[in-house]
N, C-alpha and C positions, 0 to 999 in steps of 0.2 A: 504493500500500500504506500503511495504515496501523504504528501504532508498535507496536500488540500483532501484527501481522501477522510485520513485523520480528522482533518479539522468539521469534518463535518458530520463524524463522527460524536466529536467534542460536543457543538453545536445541538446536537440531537439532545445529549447527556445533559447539556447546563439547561438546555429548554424544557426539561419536565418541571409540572408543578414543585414536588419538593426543592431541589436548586436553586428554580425562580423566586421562591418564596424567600429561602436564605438570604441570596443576591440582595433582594429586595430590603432585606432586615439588616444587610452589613453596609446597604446605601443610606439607609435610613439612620444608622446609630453613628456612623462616621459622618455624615454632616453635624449631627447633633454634638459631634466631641469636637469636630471642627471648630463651632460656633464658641464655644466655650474654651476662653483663654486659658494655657496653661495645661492643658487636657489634648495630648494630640494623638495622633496613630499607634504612636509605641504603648502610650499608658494603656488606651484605647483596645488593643489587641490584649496587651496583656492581662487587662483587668476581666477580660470577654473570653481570654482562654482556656478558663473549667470550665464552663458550661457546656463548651464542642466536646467532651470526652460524653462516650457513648453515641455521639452522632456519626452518620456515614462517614468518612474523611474525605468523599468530595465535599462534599455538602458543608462541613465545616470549614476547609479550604477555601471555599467560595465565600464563605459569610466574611470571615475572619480578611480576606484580600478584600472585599468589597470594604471592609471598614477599612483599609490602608488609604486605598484610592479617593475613599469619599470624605475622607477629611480634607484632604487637600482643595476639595470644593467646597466644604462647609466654613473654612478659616476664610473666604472670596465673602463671605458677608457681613462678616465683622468687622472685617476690613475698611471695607466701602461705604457701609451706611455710620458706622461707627468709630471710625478709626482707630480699632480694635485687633490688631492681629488675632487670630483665634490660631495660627500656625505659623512660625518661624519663618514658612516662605512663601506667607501670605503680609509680611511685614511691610517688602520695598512697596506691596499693591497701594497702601494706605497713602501712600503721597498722591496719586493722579485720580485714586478712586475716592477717596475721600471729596477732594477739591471737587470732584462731577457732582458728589451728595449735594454740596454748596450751593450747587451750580443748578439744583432742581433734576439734573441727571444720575441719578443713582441708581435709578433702574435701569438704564441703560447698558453703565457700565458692567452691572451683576450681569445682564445678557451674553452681553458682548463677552467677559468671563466665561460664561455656560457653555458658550457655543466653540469659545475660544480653545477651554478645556475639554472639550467633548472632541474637535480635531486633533487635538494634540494626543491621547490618550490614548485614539483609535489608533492614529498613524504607529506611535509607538507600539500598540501590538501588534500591529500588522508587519512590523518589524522583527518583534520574537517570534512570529509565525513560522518569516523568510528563514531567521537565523537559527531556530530552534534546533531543525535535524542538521545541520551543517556542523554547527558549533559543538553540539550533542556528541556526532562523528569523530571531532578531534578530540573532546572529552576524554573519550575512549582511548586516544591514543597516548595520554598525559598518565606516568607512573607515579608512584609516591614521591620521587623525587623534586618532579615537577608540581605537584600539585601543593605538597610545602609550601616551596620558593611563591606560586601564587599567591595560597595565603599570606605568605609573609607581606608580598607585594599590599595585596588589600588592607592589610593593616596599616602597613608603612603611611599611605594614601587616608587611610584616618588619622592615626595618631599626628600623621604633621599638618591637616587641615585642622581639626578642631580646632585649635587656638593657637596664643601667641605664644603657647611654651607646651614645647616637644615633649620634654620631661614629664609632665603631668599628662597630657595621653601614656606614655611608657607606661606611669604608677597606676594608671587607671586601668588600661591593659593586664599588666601583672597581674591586680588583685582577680580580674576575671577569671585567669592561667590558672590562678591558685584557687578559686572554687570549683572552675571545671575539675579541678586534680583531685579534688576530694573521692573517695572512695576505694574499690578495687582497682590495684595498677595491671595495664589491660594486658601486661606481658609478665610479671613475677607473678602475678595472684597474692599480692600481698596489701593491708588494708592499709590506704595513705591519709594524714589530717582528720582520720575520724576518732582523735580524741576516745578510745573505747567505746563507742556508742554502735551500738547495732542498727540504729535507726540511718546512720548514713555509709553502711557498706556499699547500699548503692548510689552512691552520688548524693549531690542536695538536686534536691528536685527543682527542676528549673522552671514549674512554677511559682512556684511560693517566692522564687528569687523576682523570677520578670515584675510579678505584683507588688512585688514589697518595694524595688528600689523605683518603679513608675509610676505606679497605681496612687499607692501609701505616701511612696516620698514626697513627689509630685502633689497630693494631696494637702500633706505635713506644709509643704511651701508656700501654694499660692494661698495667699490671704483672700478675705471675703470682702467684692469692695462694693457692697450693698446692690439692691437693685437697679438692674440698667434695664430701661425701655426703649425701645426702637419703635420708629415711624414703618408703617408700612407701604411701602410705593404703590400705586394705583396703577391698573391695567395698560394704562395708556403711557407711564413712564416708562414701560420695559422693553417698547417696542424703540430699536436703534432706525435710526436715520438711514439713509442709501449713501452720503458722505460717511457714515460711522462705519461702515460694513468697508467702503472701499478704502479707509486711511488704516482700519484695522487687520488687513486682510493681508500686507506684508508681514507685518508684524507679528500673526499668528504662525505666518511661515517660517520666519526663523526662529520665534519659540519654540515650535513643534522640534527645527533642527538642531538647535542649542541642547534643548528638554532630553530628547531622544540619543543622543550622542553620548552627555553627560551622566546620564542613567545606568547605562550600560558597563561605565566603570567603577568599582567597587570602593567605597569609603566617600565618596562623593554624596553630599546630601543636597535634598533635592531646594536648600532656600541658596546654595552656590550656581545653581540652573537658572533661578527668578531673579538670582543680580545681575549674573554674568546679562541674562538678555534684556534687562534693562540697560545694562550699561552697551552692551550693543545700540539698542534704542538710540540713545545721547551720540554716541558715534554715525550709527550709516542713516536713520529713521529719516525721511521727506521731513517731517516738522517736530524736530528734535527740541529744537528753541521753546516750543509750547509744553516739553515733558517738567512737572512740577507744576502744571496750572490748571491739572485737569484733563490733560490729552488723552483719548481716548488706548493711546497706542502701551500709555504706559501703566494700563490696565493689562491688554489683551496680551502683549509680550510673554510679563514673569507671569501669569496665569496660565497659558498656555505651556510655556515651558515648566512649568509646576507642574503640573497630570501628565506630560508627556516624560515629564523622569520617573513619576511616580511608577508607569507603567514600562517603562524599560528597566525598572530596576529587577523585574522580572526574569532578565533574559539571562543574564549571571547565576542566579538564584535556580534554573531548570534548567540550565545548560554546563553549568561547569559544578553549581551544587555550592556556590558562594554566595553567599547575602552580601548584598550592596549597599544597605543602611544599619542602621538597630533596627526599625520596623520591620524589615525582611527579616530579618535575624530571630527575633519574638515568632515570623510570622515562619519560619525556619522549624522553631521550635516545635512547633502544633504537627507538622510533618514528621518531626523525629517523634514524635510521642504517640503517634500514628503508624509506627513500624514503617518509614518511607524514608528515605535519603533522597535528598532533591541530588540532582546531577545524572550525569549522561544513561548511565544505569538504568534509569528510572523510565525512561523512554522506551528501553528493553524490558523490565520488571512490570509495568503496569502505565500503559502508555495510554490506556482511557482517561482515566484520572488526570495525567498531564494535558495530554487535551481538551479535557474536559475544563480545566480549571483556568487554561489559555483561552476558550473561546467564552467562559462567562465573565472575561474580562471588554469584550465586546457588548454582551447585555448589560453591565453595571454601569460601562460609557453613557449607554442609551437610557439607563435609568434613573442616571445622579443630573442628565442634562432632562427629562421631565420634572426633576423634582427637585432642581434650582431654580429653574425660571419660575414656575405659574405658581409655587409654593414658595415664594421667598417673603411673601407676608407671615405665612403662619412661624417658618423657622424663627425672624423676629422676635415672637414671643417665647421663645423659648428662654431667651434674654432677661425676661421681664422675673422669669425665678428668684427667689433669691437665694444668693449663693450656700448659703449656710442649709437649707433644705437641699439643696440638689449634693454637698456634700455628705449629708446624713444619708442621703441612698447609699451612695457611692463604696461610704462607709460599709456600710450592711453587704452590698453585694459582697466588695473584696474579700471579707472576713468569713461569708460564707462561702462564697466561692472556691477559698482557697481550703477552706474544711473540706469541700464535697469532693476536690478530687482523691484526695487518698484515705478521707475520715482518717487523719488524724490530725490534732492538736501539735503536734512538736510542729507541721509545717506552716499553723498559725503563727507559733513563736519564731519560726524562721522567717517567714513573710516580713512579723515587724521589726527583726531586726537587721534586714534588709532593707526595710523601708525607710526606718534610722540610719544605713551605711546612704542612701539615695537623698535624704537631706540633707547628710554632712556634704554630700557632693557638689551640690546646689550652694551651697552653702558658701563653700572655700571654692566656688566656682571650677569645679576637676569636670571633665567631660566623660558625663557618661558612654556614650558613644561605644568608645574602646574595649569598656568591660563589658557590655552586652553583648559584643561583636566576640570575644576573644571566650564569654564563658559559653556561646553555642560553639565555636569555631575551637574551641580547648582538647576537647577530646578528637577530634578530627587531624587537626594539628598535629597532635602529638602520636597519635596511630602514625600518618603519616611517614613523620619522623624517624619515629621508629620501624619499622618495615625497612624506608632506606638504611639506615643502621648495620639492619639484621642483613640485608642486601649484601650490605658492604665490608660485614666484618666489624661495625663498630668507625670506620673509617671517615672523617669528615669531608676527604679529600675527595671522596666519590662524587661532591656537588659539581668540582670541579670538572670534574669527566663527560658531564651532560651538558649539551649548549644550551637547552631550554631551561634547564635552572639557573645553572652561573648566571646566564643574563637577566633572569627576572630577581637574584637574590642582586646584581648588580645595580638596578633599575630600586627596588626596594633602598640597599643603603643613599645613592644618590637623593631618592626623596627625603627620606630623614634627613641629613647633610644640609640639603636646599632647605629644609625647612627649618631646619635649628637657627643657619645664617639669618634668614629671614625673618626670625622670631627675635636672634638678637640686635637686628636694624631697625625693629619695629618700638624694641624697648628703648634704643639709645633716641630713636628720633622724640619716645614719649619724654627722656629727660632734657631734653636741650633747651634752652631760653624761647620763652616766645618769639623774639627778635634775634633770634641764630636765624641765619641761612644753612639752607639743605641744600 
């Protein structure tokens, strides 16, 4: 069978009632964690990941992806009518979509968004469609040696993007290494960091971790900052202009290419997609001079490029078996727990389910662009909550939630105090990032590792022997390198006098 044979296979599978119904429930709850600052996809998934235990693992799959993607659309309305990020790379939106609010155009811009991210999001799948069995194919031909050195790579590409110090990605990293490590060592059979307790021979369960340091922490953090109410736009504000469609309609094109390009490689998050293509914008845009006043352009851009990484982040993630954020990573997780290894494999083990789960990322396009536009009054009010009730859910869920996957209590007390390590993080400002990435990616890693190892006799020098690793563990150090430099030009340019020249 061919790939379009597959996909239509897929298509069949994500189109039954049950599917459509989840789809439907993970578009609906990821706008709603959208909207609500401070709450985005990663907590989002994680807090939503007991309840898919006992469900099909399409079906959960699909719910849990559809909440990834649909936050990304739901932060587009807090943005704009509020000046509210409700997601990190719904931030740059707030300069151009705010000013439209201003400007009696607010509805506009949220369309314009809708339709903006509804192309961008398709294109990008229809990218992992193209790339899925090709990429899949060289999977296959990548040893433990190689696929190391990639992770490394992936990492490399986070730890020196979070911030302006390399070192705190590292320390954040580590502590992840060192929870993955917990448990049976997957080559002596001997029990590691489990402090004598029987309860963590197998691991810490990596739910009670995701919850506690997003869910909880995340919780712990954002303060209550009373009721917000929002205007709702009337019918006739949503409908864009024939100038709006034609000055937006570059712009959507090379967010889509920005979005899409940028998605695709690992450690790259997707609010570096929504600046980079604004800041294209200001560089090549016809009416660049107008971005900051309300231009429609510099709406449709980082929106568009926002859904379209969100959905190529996908292609890494079922194609080589890497997560390309923390939300994949979370969303990573639900697969492993699932008896499933995303990666080339998987295409050969159970290639309905991969299909499947590819093509109900086509219907949740089509579902989050109905239920932005003609619905952007009612999400409004969801606004109107006050914060302090919608925590007291939130509460109850997490706590039970995290009870019901294993009925036990000790992974309560492990939840909170992981939720505790997830405020101190926030706190001393350390990025998370690293340690969600490194505790799914821990045990993999070090299999890995080890297999080459045992290849080799123990030998380190065997990296050397392979071109496709030396170059990618080469490519990995020059990133750290570049980014350490960079982190220290960034600090000296913070000490210099006002009135120093650079």
């Amino acid at each position: 069978m061919n790939t379009w044979d597959y996909l239509l296979q897929g298509l069949a599978a994500a189109a039954t009632p049950e599917n459509l119904l989840f789809a439907l429930i993970g578009c609906l709850v990821g706008t709603v964690l959208g909207l609500l600052p401070g709450i985005g996809s990663t907590a989002g998934i994680a807090i939503l990941l007991p309840i898919t235990f006992g469900m099909e693992p399409a079906s959960a799959i699909i719910m849990l992806a559809a909440i990834f993607y649909g936050t990304a659309y739901g932060g587009t309305i807090t943005s704009v009518l509020l000046n509210i990020p409700g997601e990190g790379e719904s931030a740059i939106t707030c300069i151009d979509g705010y000013a439209m609010t201003k400007k009696g155009r607010g509805g506009v811009a949220l369309t314009v968004a809708g339709v903006g991210s509804f192309i961008g999001g398709t294109v990008a799948t229809i990218a992992l469609v193209i790339a899925a069995q090709p990429l899949a194919s060289l999977g296959l031909m990548i040893g433990p040696p190689e696929f190391f050195s990639l992770v490394v790579v992936g990492l490399a590409l986070l730890v020196g993007l979070v911030g302006r110090s390399v070192s705190a990605g590292i320390i954040s990293a580590g502590i992840g290494m060192v929870i993955a490590m917990v448990g049976i060592d997957p080559v002596e059979g001997l029990p590691r960091f489990t402090f004598g307790s029987e309860h963590l021979l197998d691991g810490i369960s990596i739910v009670p971790v995701l919850v506690g340091i997003f869910g909880l922490g995340e919780l712990l953090h954002v303060s209550a900052g009373g009721t917000v109410r929002a205007r709702s736009p009337k019918l006739r504000e949503l409908i864009p202009s024939g100038t709006d469609l034609r000055r937006a309609a570059p712009a959507v094109g090379r967010g889509t290419l920005i979005g899409t390009g940028i998605g695709i490689v690992p450690g790259i998050t997707s609010t570096i997609s929504s600046l980079l293509a604004y800041s294209t914008e200001r560089r090549v845009g016809r009416f660049r001079r107008q971005l900051g006043t309300g231009a429609i352009e510099g709406v449709a851009a980082p929106e568009t490029a926002n859904n379209a990484h969100a959905n190529a982040a996908f292609i890494p993630l079922f194609t080589l078996g890497i997560p390309a954020s923390p939300a994949i990573a979370v969303l990573m997780g639900a697969f492993l727990q699932n008896g499933l290894v995303p990666g080339p494999l998987l295409f050969q083990t159970d290639p309905l389910l991969v299909w499947t789960v590819i093509a109900s990322l086509f219907i949740g396009n089509a579902l989050l662009l109905v239920l932005n536009v003609p619905l952007v009054g009612l999400w409004t009010k969801v606004l109107a909550i006050p914060f302090p009730v919608l925590a007291a859910m939130v509460y109850v869920f997490i706590f039970v939630g995290t009870y019901a996957v294993n009925r036990s209590v000790v992974d309560i007390f492990i939840m909170i105090a992981f939720g505790l390590l997830g405020l101190a993080f926030r706190r001393l400002d350390l990025p998370l990032a690293p340690l969600v990435l490194t505790l799914v990616l821990g045990p993999l890693l070090e299999s890995a590792l080890r297999q080459t190892l045992q290849i080799s006799n123990g030998d380190f020098g065997f990296f050397l022997t392979r071109p496709i690793a030396l170059v990618l563990l080469a490519v990995a150090t020059l990133i750290l390198v570049l980014s350490a430099i960079g982190g220290r030009r960034l600090k000296a340019r913070a000490h210099l006098p006002v009135d120093s020249e650079v």
